[in-house]
LUMLUM-212930 format. One record per residue (C-alpha): residue number from 1; x, y, z. Coordinates in steps of 0.1 Angstrom, whole numbers. Layout:
N
   seq       u       v       w
   NUM       X       Y       Z
...
# end
This chain:
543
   seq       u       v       w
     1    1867     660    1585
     2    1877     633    1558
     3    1863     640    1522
     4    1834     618    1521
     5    1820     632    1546
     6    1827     669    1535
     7    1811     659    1505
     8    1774     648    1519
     9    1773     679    1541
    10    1748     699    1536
    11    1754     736    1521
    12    1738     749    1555
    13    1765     734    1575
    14    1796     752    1581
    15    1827     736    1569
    16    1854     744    1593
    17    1871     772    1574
    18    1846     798    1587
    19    1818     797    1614
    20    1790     818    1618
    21    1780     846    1599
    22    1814     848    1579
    23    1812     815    1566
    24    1783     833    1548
    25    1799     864    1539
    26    1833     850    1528
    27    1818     815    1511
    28    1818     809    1469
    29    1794     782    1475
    30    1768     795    1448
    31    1741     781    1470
    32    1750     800    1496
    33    1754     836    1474
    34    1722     829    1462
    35    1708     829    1497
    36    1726     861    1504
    37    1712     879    1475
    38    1677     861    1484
    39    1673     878    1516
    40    1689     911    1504
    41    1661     915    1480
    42    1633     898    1499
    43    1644     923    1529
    44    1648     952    1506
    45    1609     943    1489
    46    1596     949    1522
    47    1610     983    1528
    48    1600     991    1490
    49    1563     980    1498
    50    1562     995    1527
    51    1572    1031    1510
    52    1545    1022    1481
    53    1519    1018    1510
    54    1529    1053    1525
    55    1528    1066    1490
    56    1493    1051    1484
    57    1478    1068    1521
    58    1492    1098    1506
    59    1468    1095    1474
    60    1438    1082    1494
    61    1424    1118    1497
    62    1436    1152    1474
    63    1461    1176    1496
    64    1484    1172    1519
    65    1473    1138    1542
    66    1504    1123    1565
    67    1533    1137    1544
    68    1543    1169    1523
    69    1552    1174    1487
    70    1588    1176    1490
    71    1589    1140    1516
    72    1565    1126    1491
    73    1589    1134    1458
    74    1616    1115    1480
    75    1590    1086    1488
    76    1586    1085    1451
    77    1625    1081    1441
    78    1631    1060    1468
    79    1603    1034    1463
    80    1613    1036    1422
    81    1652    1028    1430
    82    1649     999    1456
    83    1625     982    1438
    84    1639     986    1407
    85    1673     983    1414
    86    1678     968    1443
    87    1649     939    1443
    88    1634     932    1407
    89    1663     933    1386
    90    1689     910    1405
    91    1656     892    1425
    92    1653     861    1404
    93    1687     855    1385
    94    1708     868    1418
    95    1687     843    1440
    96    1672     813    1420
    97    1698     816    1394
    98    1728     816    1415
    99    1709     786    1435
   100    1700     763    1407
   101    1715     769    1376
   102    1748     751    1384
   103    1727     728    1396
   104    1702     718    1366
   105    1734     720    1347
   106    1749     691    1365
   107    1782     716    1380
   108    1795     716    1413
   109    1794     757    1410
   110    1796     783    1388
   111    1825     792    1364
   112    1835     819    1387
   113    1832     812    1420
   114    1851     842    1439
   115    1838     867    1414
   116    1804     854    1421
   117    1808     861    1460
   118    1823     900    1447
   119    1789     907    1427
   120    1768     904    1461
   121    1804     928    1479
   122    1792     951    1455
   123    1755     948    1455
   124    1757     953    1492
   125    1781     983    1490
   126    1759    1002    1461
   127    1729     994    1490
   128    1750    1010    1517
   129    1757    1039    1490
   130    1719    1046    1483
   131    1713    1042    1520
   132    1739    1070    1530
   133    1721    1095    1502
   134    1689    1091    1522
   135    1702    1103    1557
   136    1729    1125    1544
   137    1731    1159    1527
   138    1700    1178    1518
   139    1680    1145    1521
   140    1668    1119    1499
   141    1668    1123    1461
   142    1642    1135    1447
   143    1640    1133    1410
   144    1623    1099    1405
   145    1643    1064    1400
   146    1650    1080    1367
   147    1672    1109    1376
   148    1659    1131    1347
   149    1677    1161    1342
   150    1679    1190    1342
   151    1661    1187    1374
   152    1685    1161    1389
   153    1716    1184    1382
   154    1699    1217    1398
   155    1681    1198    1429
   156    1704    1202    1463
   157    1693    1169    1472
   158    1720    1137    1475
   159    1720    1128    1439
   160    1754    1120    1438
   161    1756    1094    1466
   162    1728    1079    1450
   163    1742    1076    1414
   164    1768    1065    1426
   165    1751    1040    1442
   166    1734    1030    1413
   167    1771    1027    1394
   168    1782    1003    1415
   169    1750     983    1414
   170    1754     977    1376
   171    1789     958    1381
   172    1772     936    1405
   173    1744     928    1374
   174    1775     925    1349
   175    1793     904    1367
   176    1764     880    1372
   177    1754     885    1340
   178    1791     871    1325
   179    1796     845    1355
   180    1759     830    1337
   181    1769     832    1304
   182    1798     810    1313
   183    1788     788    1330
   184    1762     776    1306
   185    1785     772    1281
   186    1812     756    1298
   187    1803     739    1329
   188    1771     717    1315
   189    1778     677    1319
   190    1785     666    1286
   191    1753     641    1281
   192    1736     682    1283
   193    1736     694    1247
   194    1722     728    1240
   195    1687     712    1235
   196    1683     697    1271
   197    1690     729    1287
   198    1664     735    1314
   199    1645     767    1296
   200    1651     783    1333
   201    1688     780    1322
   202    1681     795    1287
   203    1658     823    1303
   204    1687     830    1321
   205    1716     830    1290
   206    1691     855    1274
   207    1688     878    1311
   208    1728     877    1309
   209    1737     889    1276
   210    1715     918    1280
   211    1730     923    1313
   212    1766     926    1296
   213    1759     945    1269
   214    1733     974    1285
   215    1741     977    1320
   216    1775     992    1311
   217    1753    1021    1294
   218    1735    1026    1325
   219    1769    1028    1342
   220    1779    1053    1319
   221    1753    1078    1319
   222    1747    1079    1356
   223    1786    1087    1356
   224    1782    1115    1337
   225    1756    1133    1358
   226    1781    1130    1383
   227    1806    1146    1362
   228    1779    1175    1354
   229    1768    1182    1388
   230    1804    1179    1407
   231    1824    1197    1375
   232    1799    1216    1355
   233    1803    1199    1321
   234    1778    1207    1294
   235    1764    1173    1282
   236    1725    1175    1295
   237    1722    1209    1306
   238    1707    1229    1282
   239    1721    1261    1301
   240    1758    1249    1293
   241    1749    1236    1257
   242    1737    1203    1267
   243    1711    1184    1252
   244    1682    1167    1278
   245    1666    1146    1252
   246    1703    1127    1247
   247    1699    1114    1288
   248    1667    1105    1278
   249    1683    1081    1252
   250    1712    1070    1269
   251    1688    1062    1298
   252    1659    1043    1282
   253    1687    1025    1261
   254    1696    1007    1290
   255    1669    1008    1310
   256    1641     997    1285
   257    1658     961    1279
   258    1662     963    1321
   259    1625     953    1318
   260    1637     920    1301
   261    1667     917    1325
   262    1634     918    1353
   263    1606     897    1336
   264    1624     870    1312
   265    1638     850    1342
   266    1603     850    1356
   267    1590     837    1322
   268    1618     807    1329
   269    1605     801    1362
   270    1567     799    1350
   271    1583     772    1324
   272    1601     752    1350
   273    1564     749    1371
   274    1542     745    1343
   275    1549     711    1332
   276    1557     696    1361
   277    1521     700    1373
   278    1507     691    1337
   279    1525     662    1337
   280    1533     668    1303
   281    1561     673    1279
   282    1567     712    1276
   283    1551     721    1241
   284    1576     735    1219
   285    1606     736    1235
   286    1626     750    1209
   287    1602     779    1205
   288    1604     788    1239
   289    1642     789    1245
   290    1645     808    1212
   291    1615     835    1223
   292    1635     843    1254
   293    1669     852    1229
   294    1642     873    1205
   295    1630     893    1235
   296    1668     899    1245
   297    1672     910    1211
   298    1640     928    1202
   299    1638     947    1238
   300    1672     959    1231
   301    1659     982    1201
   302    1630     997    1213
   303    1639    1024    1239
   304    1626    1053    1220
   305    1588    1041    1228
   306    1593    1060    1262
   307    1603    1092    1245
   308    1573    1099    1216
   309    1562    1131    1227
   310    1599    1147    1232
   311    1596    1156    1193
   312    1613    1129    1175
   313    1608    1125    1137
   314    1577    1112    1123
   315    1598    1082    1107
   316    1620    1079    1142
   317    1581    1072    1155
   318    1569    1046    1136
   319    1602    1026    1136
   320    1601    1020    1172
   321    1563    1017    1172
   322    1566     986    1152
   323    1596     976    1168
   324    1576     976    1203
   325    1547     955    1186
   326    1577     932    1177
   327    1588     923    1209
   328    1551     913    1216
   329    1557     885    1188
   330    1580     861    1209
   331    1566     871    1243
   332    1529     859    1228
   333    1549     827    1215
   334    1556     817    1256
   335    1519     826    1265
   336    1508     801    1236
   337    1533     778    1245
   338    1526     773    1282
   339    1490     772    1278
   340    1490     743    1251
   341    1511     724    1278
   342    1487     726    1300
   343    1459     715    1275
   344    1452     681    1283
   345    1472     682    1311
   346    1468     660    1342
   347    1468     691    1365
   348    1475     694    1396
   349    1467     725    1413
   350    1498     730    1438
   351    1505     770    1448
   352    1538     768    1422
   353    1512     766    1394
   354    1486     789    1411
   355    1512     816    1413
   356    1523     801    1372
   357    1487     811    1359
   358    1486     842    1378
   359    1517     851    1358
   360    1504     843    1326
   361    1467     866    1333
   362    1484     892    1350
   363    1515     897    1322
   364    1489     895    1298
   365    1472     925    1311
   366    1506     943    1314
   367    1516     931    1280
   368    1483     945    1262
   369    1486     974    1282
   370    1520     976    1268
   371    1506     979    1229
   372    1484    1005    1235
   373    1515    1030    1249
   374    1536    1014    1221
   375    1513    1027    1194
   376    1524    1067    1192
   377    1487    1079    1183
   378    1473    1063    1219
   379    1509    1071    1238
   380    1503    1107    1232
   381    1468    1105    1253
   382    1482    1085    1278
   383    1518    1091    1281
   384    1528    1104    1312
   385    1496    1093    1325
   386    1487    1068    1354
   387    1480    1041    1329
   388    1515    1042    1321
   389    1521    1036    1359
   390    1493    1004    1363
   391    1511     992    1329
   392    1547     989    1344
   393    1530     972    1377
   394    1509     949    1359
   395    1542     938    1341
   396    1567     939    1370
   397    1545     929    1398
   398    1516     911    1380
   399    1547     895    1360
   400    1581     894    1376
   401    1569     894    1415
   402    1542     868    1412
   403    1569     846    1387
   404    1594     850    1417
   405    1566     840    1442
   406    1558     811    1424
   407    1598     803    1422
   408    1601     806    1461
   409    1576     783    1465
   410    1583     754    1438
   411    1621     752    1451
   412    1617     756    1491
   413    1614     722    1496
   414    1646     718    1477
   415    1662     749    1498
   416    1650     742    1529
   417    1640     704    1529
   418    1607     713    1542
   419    1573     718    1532
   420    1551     751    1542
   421    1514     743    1545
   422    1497     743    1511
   423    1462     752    1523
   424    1479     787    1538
   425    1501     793    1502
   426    1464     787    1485
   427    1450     815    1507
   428    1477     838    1504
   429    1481     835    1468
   430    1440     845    1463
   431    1444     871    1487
   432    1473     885    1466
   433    1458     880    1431
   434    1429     903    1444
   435    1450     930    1460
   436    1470     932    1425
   437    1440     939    1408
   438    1420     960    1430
   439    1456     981    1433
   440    1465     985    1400
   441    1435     985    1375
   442    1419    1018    1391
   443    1453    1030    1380
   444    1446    1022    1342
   445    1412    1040    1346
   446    1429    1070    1359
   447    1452    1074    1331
   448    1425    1066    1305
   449    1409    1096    1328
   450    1439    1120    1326
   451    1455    1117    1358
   452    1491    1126    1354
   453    1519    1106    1370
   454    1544    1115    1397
   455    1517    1143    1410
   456    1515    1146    1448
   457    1484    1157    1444
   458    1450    1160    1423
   459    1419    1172    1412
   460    1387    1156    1433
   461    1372    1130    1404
   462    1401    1114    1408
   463    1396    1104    1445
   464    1374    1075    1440
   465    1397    1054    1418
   466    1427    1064    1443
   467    1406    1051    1474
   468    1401    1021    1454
   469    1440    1012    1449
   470    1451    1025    1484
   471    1426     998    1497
   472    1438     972    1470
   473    1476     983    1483
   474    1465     973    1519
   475    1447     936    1504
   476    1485     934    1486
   477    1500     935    1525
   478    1478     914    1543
   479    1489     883    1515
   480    1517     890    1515
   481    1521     890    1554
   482    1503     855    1553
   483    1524     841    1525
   484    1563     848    1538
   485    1547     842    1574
   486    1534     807    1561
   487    1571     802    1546
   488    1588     814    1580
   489    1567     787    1593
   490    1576     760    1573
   491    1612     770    1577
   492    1612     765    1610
   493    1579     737    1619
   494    1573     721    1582
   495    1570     684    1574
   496    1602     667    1556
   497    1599     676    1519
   498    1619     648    1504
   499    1642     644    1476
   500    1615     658    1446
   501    1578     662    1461
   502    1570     674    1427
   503    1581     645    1406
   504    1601     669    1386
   505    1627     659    1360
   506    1653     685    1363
   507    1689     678    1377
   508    1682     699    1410
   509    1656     671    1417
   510    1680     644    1418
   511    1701     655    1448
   512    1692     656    1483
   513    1676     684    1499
   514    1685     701    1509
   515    1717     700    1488
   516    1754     687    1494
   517    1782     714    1495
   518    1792     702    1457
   519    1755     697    1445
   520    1758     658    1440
   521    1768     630    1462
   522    1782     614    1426
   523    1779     625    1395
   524    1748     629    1376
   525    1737     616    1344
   526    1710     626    1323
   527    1686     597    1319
   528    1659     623    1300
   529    1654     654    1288
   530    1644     681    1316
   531    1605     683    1309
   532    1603     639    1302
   533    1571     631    1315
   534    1551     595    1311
   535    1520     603    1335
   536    1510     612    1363
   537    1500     574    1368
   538    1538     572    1370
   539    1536     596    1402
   540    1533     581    1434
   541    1527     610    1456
   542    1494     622    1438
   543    1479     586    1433
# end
């Protein structure tokens, strides 16, 4: 094969170094690493829904209904640690980042290739490693995705297979998080200064600093209940002179700006959509890119919000009370921001921006939500409550799922070179946005009501608003079943897409789809900034 044609062949084709399935698992094509990690976590979301649905059958009725306490506890951990870290948290940067950052930056891949390809190695082997803890042992873990102690040091279930697990994970997040970091500063063409940046790309620099600087302390404390368990060091314990409340800190410390690491590369997503189908200039581009540093910043120092009723200091309190009305400050600046871009708009209702709006209502929830468990006089009513649980899901599903969503279906053309039928994404989308809602706002009720968390069972007033949310859990199925059934189907029946069926303005656009083994067949120049639009009048497709 002579270079020129190496050079136009697709990233789908093989290029005669490996064939089959270990030209995927030994490739540094970033295109292709993103597809890995794309599966991974689309195949891992499945089994995580389908342990929520479980969960939620449990809950339709108080007592004991297909499963006990002790399988239920397990359900619990398990469904909290694959979707947390497993799908949400390398879902969007892992998949769309590794796909189209290099790409929108005008590079043929990212800085570091072959530590790139090691990321998804050790992704897959801290899978494997949670996967053994299930079926090995005295079972599945059982102490929630958090691994509180001191229950997670005294329970004789596989703990330590699973932190371990969970170790290992957090290099593959490091490692992404540096190979981003580099990448946008080194490997942009040079017509890209910082301010023609795609704000995907900037929602991304943010994601990977805070992936570098927390995740290690993640690492770290999920070490040392390994070290406490297997050699009986004193560190949480309060038995052996440990102190509980410090792996509260050491935990929330990371995994408190982990929220950011899951929802501030959704926020870039919902900003590459939303102009496109205003056919406007993005309003305040400046605002935005700095808004996703702030959160980076801001999220990083508000941990403590988790832990007011553990009997922290009155002044300890109110600091990171107004800290956590702080970070509200930048994230408020995006919702403003995208919805002046649409005012005036020529808009064009396409299932990218349907799934971009229900972002921006459904965060919104989550984010208000948020306030009222950051304020310490409404936390203590409902900490530890039910709200606290249709909070997180508002944010993460309502915010980071629905932002992926929208991602999968704004760049599948570009993937795949196809087109999935539009009218089908429209239905599944409306079937979704229901099932999120009926699911998760009987949860907010509850809590208001004083249904505790984490509780296998409950007291009969509750049983209403937990029929209500197990059906709402089986309306969340059946769209989703449509939707990656409409995608499968456009994989493998839909129309050709074409080089940019959007019209967008971004680099990825420019190339064929779907794109060549080094990104460009020559190389690109940028002719605009990434959000130039003159009209849709300008559009050919939608005239």
């Amino acid at each position: 094969m002579n270079s020129s044609e190496s050079k136009t062949l697709s990233f789908w084709e093989d290029d005669g170094r490996f064939s089959g399935i270990f030209s995927w698992i030994f490739t540094t094509d970033h295109k292709r690493i993103g597809l890995l990690y794309l599966y991974s976590v689309l195949s891992l979301f499945a089994v995580g829904v389908v342990i929520g649905l479980l969960m939620r059958l449990e809950l339709i009725a108080p007592g004991s209904t297909i499963v006990g306490a002790q399988t239920y506890n397990a359900f619990f951990t398990v469904h909290g640690v694959i979707m947390i870290f497993l799908f949400v948290i390398p879902s969007i940067p892992a998949s769309f980042g590794n796909l189209f950052l290099p790409i929108q930056l005008g590079a043929e891949d990212v800085a570091f290739p072959r530590i790139n390809l090691l990321s998804w190695w050790l992704y897959i082997i801290g899978l494997i490693l949670i996967l053994i803890s299930l079926f090995t042992g005295q079972g599945a873990p059982d102490t929630g995705w958090t691994f509180y102690v001191p229950f997670s040091e005294y329970t004789t279930t596989n703990v330590n297979v699973a932190v371990m697990g969970v170790f290992i994970l957090g290099f593959s997040s490091i490692l992404t998080g540096l190979n981003f970091i580099t990448t946008i500063h080194r490997m942009r063409i040079p017509d890209m200064k910082w301010t023609k940046i795609p704000l995907f790309g900037w929602s991304l620099y943010a994601t990977g600093w805070i992936q570098v600087l927390a995740t290690p302390i993640l690492g770290i404390t999920v070490l040392l209940i390994f070290i406490e368990r297997t050699m009986g060091v004193g560190l949480f314990d309060p038995a052996k002179g440990g102190d509980p409340v410090l792996y509260q800190h050491l935990f929330w410390i990371y995994s408190h700006p982990a929220v950011y690491i899951m929802v501030v590369p959704a926020m870039g997503v919902v900003t590459e959509i939303i102009p496109v189908f205003a056919r406007k200039h993005i309003f305040g581009y400046k605002a935005i890119a700095i808004s996703s540093l702030a959160i980076a910043f801001a999220g990083s120092l508000v941990w403590a919000h988790h832990m007011f009723t553990s009997g922290m200091s009155d002044t300890a309190v109110m600091i990171f009370s107004f800290l956590t009305f702080i970070v509200a400050i930048p994230s408020a600046v995006k919702v403003f921001n995208w919805v002046a871009t649409l005012y005036k708009g020529s808009i064009i209702l396409e299932p990218p921006l349907l799934y971009a709006l229900a972002f921006i209502f459904l965060f919104s929830i989550g984010g208000l939500t948020g306030l009222v468990v950051g304020s310490a006089g409404t936390d203590i009513h409902v900490h530890d409550t039910y709200f606290v649980v249709g909070h997180f899901h508002y944010v993460i599903f309502g915010g980071t799922v629905f932002g992926m969503f929208g991602g999968l279906h704004y760049w599948f053309p570009k993937i795949y070179g196809k087109m999935y039928n539009k009218r089908v994404a429209t239905t599944a989308w409306g079937i979704l946005f229901i099932g999120v809602n009926v699911l998760y706002f009987p949860m907010l009720v509850l809590g208001i009501m004083g249904m505790p968390r984490r509780y296998f069972d409950y007291l009969p007033e509750y049983q209403m608003w937990h029929v209500v949310s197990t059906v709402g859990s089986w309306i969340v199925a059946v769209g989703l079943i449509l939707m990656f059934y409409n995608l499968y189907r456009g994989i493998k029946k839909g129309e050709p897409a074409g080089k940019n069926p959007w019209n967008a303005a971004t680099l990825e656009w420019t190339t064929l789809s779907p794109p060549p083994k080094l990104n460009f067949l020559e190389e690109p120049e940028l002719t605009r900034g990434p959000y130039e639009y003159k009209g849709i009048e300008d559009d050919a497709q939608y005239q």
